[in-house]
C-alpha positions as CSV (number, residue, x, y, z in Angstrom):
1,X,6.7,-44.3,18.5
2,X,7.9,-40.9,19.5
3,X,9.5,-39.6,16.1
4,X,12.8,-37.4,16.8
5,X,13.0,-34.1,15.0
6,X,14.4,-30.6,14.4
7,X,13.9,-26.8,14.2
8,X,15.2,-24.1,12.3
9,X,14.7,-20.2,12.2
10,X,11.5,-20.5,10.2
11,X,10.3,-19.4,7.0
12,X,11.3,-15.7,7.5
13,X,14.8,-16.1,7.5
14,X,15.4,-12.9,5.5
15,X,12.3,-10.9,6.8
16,X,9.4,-11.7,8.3
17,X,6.5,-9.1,7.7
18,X,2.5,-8.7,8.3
19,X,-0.3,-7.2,6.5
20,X,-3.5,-5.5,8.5
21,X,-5.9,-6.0,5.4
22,X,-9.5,-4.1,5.3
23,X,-12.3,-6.2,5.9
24,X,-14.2,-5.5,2.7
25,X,-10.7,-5.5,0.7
26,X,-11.0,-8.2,-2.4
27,X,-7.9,-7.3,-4.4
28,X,-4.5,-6.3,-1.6
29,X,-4.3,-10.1,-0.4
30,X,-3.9,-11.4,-4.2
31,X,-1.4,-8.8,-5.1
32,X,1.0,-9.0,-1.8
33,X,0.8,-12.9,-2.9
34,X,2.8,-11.6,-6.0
35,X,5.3,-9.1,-4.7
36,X,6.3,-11.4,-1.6
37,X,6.9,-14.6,-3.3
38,X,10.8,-14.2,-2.8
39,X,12.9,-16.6,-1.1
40,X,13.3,-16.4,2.9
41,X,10.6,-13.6,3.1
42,X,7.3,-14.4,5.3
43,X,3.8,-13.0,4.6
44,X,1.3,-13.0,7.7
45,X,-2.2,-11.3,7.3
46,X,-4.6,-10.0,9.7
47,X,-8.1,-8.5,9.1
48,X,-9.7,-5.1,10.5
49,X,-12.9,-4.6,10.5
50,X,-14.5,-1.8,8.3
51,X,-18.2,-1.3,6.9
52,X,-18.2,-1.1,2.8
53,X,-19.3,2.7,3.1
54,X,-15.6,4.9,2.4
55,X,-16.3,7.6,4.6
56,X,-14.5,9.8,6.6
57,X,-15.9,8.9,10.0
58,X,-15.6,5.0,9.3
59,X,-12.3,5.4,8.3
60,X,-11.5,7.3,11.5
61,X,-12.8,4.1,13.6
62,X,-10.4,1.4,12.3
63,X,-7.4,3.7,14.6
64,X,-9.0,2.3,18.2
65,X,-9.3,-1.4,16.1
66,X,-5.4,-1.4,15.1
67,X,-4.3,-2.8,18.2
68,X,-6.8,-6.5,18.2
69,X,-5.9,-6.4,14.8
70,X,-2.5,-6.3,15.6
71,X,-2.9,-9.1,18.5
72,X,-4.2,-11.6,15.6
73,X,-0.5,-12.0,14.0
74,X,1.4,-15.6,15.2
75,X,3.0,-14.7,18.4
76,X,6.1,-16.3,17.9
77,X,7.8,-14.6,14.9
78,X,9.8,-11.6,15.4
79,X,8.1,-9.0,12.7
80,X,10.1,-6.7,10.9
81,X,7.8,-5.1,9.5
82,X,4.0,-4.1,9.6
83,X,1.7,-2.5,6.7
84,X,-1.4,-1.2,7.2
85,X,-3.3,-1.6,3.9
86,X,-5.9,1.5,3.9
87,X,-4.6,4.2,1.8
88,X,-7.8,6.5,2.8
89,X,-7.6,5.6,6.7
90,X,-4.1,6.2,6.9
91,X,-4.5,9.5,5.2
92,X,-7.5,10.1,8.0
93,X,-5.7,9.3,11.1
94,X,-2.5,9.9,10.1
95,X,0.8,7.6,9.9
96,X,2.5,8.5,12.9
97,X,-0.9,7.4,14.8
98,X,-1.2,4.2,13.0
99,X,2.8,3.6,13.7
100,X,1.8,4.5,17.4
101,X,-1.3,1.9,17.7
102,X,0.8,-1.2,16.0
103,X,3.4,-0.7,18.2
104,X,1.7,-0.9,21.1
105,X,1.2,-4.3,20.7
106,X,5.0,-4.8,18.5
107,X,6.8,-2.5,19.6
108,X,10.0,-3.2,17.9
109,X,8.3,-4.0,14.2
110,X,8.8,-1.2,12.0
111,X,5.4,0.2,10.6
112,X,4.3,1.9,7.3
113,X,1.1,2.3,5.9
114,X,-0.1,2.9,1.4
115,X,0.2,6.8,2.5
116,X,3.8,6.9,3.5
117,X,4.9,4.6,1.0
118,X,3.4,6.5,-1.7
119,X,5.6,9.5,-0.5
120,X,8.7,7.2,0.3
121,X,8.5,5.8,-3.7
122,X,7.8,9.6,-4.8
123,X,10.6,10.7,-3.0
124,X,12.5,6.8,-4.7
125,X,11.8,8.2,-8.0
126,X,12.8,11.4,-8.0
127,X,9.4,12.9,-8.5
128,X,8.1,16.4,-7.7
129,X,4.9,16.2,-10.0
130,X,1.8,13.2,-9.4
131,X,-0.3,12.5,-12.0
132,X,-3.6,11.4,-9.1
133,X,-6.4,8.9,-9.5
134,X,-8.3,8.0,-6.5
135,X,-11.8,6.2,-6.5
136,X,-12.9,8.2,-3.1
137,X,-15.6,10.8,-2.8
138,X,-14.3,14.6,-2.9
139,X,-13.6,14.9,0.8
140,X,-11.8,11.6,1.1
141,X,-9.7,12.3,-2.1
142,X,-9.2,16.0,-0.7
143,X,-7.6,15.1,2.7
144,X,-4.9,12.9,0.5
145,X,-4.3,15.5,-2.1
146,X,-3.3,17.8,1.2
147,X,-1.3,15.1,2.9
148,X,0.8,14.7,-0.6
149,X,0.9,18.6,-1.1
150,X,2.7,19.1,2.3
151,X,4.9,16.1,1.5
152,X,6.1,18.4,-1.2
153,X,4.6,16.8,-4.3
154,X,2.4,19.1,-6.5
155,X,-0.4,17.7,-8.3
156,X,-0.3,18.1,-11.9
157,X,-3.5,16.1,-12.5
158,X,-6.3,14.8,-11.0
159,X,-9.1,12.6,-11.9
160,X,-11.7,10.1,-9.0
161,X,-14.3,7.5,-9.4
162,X,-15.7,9.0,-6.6
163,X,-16.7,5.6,-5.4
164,X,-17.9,5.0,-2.0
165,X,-18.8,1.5,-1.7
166,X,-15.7,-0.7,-1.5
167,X,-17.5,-3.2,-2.7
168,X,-18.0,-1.5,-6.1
169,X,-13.8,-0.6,-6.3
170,X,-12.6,-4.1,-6.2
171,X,-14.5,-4.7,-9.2
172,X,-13.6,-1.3,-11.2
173,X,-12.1,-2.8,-14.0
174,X,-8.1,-3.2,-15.0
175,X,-9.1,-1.5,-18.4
176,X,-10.9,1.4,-16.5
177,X,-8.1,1.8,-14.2
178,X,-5.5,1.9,-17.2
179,X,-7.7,4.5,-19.2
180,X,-8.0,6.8,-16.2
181,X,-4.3,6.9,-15.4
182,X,-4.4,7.7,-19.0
183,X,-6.5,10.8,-18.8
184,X,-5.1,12.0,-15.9
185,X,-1.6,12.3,-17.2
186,X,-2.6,14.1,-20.1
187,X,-4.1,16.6,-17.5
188,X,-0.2,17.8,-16.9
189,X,3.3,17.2,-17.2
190,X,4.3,14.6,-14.3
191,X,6.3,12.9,-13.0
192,X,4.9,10.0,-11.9
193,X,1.2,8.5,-12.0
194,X,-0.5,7.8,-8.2
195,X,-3.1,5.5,-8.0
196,X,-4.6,5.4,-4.4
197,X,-6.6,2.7,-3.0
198,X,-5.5,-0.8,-2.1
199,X,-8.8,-2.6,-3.5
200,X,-7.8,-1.1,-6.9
201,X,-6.6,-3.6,-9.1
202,X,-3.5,-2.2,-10.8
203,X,-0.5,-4.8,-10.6
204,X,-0.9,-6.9,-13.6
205,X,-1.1,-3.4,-15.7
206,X,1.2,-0.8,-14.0
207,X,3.9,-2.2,-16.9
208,X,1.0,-1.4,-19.4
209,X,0.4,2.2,-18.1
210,X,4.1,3.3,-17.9
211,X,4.7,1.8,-21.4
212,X,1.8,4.1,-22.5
213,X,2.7,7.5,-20.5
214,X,6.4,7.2,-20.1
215,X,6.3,7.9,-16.6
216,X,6.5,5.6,-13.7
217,X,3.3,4.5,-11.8
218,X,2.5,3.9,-8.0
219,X,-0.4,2.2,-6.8
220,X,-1.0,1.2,-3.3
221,X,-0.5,-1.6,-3.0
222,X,2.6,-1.9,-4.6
223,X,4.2,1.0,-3.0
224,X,3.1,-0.5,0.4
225,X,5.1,-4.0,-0.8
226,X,7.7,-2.0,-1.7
227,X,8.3,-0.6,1.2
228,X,7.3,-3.0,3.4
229,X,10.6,-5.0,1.9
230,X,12.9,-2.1,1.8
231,X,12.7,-1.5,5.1
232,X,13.5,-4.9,5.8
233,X,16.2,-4.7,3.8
234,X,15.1,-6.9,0.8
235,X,16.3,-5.0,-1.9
236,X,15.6,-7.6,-4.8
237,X,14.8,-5.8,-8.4
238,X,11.6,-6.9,-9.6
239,X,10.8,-5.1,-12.4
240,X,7.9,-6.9,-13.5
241,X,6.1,-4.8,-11.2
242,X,7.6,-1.4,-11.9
243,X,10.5,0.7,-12.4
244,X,9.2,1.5,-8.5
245,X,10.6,-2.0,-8.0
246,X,14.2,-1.7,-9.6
247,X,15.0,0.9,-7.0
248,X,16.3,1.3,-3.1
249,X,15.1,3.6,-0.5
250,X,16.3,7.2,-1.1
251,X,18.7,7.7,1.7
């Protein structure tokens, strides 16, 4: 028997958006899985590939990858948006480059990467002072303090794991994490607390860390989600994840 049947728009029928996620990333996958559970809104992922060693030169490679990467999304959705989940590598080659690579293959999707988000939920907030924890060696950690500097943010503190092996980051723990948001805060009066790398695992205790300091927090990945659905024009308050979350795009 031949059994009749139907179609509809699909699952993204307020926004449909996809993730390029790091190879040795552990931790991005099971926090997206959080922020994107909303009604109507559609989660792809993709993989790039990238060695465990955070350096600047392996970083630099993913740029001639973000294209195949790109390729591996379902064909038949119409994106609206694309992240790119390396805080470090987009810092590296730059957003407009990594804009320029996706879109070679999806032209029409928007693109943003944990970099420009981080500035776009600065700019959200209100905030001219970062608190900044990173887990990179000097020169990776370096290259981001510039990038945020010439976005106009000054950085009141500063603290890094100086961690090179992703391997090692995903499994830096929640506790650590809180503690040296903590420290870094004291450093200086701030605005808001950064805390860069996507394998980082900061969702569950960015409520934690605000409560503590009195200033809002942004981590990677949740500025990247946050974005990612502003620009699609989900607008939902989700507060559960950060007073980053209660707020629209500044105009």
């Amino acid at each position: 028997m031949k059994l009749p049947y139907e179609t509809d728009a699909g699952i993204g029928t307020r926004a449909t958006l996809g993730v390029i996620v790091l190879e040795t990333d552990e931790t991005l996958e099971p926090e997206f899985s959080r922020m994107m559970a909303q009604e109507g809104v559609a989660l792809y992922h993709s993989r790039i590939p990238m060695v465990p060693e955070v350096r600047p030169e392996t970083l630099a490679q993913m740029q001639a990858d973000l294209p195949a990467s790109t390729r591996l999304f379902p064909s038949t959705p119409d994106f609206d948006v694309i992240g790119y989940g390396c805080t470090s590598a987009s810092t590296v080659i730059g957003s407009a480059k990594v804009a320029e690579a996706v879109q070679t293959v999806l032209p029409n999707a928007k693109v943003t990467d944990p970099l420009a988000a981080i500035i776009a939920s600065g700019k959200a907030l209100g905030a001219a002072r970062f608190g900044f924890v990173t887990p990179y060696l000097p020169e990776v950690s370096a290259q981001m303090r510039a990038k945020l500097e010439a976005a106009g943010f000054e950085i009141a503190g500063f603290g890094s794991f100086e961690q090179m092996d992703d391997r090692v980051v995903a499994r830096i723990t929640e506790a650590a994490i809180a503690e040296a948001a903590r420290q870094v805060a004291g450093q200086g009066d701030c605005d808001a607390i950064v805390i860069s790398c996507t394998n980082l695992r900061c969702l569950r205790i960015i409520p934690e860390i605000e409560a503590q300091t009195g200033v809002p927090v942004i981590s990677s990945n949740q500025a990247l989600g946050w974005h990612m659905l502003r620009l699609a024009g989900v607008t939902d308050p989700q507060p559960q994840f950060g007073k980053l979350f209660t707020l629209p795009m500044a105009g």
